[in-house]
C-alpha positions in Angstrom: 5.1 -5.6 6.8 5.3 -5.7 3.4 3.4 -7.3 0.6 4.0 -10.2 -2.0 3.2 -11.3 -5.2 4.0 -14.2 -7.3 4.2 -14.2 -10.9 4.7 -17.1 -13.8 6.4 -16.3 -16.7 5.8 -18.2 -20.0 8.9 -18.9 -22.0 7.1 -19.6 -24.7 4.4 -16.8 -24.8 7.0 -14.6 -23.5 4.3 -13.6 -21.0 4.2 -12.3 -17.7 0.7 -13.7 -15.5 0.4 -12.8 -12.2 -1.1 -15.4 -10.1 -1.3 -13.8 -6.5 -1.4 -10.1 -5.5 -0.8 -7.5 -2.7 -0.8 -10.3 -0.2 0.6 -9.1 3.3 3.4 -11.5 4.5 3.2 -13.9 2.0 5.3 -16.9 1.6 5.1 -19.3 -1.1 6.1 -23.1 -1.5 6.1 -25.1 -4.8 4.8 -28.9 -5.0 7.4 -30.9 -6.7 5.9 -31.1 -10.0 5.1 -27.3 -9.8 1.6 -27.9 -9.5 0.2 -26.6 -6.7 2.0 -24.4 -3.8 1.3 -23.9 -0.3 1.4 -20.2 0.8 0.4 -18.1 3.9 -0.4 -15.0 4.4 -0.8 -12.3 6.8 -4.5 -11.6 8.7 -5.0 -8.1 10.1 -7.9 -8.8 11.5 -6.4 -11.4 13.9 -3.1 -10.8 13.5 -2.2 -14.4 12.8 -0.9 -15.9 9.2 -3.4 -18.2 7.2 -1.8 -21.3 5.1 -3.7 -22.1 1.5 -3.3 -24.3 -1.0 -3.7 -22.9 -4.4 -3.8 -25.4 -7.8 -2.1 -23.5 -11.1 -4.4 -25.5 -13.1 -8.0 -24.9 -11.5 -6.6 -21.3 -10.4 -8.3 -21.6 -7.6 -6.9 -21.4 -3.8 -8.2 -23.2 -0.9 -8.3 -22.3 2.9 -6.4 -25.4 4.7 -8.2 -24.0 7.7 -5.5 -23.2 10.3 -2.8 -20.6 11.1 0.7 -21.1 10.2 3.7 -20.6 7.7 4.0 -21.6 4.3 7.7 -22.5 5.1 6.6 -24.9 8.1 4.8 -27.0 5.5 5.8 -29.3 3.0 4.3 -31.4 0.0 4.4 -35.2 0.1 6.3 -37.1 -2.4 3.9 -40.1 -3.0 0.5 -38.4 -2.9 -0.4 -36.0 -4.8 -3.5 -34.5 -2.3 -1.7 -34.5 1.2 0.5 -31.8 2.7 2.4 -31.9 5.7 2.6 -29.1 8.4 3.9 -27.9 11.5 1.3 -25.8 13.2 1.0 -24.3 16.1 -2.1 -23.4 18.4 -1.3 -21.1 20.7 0.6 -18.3 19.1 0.6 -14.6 20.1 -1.4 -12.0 18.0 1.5 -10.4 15.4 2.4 -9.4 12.3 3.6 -12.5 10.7 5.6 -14.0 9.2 8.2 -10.9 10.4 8.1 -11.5 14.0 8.7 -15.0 13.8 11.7 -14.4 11.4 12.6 -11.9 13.9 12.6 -14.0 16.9 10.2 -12.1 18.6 7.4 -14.9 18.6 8.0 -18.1 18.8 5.7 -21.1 17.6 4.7 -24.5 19.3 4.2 -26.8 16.6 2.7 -29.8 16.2 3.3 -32.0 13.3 0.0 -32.7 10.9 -0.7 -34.6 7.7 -3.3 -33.0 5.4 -5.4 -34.0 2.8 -6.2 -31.1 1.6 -8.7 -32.2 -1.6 -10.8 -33.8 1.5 -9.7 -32.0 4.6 -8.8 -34.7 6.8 -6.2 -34.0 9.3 -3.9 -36.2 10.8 -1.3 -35.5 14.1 2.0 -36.9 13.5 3.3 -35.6 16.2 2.1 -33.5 19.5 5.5 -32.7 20.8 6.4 -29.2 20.9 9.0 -27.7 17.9 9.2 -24.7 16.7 10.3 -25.9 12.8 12.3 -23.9 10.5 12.4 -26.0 7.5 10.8 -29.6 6.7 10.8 -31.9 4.2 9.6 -35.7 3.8 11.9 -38.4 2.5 11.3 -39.7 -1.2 8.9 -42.8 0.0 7.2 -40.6 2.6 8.3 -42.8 5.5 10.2 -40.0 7.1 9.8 -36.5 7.7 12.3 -34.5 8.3 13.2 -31.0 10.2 15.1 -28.3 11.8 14.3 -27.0 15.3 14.8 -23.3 14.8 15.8 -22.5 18.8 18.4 -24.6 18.2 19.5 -25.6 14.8 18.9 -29.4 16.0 18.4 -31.8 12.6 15.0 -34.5 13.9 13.5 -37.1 11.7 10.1 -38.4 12.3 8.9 -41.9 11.4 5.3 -41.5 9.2 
């Protein structure tokens, strides 16, 4: 497993800032307005993948307070403060995120809506996927996805 970081680069400055370090298994994803990102990363302890939420401006990052990927998750469109999710509950103890990009774990997700300024969770959806990519539509009615297993497109009513 190898580690990430993520740097910004000022065009004007001509500077190089780095804004998260030697962070096992991390994946990153931006907010539309570039913002905020969602990104997890890797736990040795119990061998599962954390997902935060970190704001550029504050430079602070906050624990969303489950396990999951940074790529299962998406921002909303129409509110700045929610996030939406697929996360799973039961998955095996392993190094993530490489054996789920390996195949070698797979995840049953649930779909969530997060406001994560307050916390409050919200289950969209307590079928079983296991979601490879998901975004919302642009007036947040619909949230979209692909089934990983197998490469099935599913939209979900908000």
């Amino acid at each position: 497993l190898s580690t990430g970081f993520l740097f910004k680069y000022d065009l004007a400055k001509e500077s190089l800032d780095k804004i998260l370090g030697d962070i096992a298994g991390l994946q990153v994803k931006f907010s539309a307005d570039g913002q905020k990102f969602v990104y997890s990363a890797h736990d040795a302890g119990s061998l599962q993948a954390r997902v935060y939420i970190y704001d550029l401006k504050t430079e602070k990052a906050s624990d969303l307070q489950n396990t999951g990927l940074a790529e299962k998750c998406s921002f909303a469109e129409t509110a700045k403060n929610i996030i939406y999710c697929a996360i799973s509950q039961n998955t095996i103890p392993a190094v993530y995120p490489d054996a789920w990009l390996k195949g070698e774990a797979l995840f049953n997700d649930s779909l969530w809506q997060i406001n994560f300024e307050t916390g409050e969770k919200k289950l969209l959806s307590d079928r079983n996927f296991d979601v490879k990519q998901i975004w919302p539509s642009p007036d947040d009615k619909f949230l979209y996805f692909i089934e990983k297993n197998n490469g099935s497109f599913w939209s979900l009513e908000i």
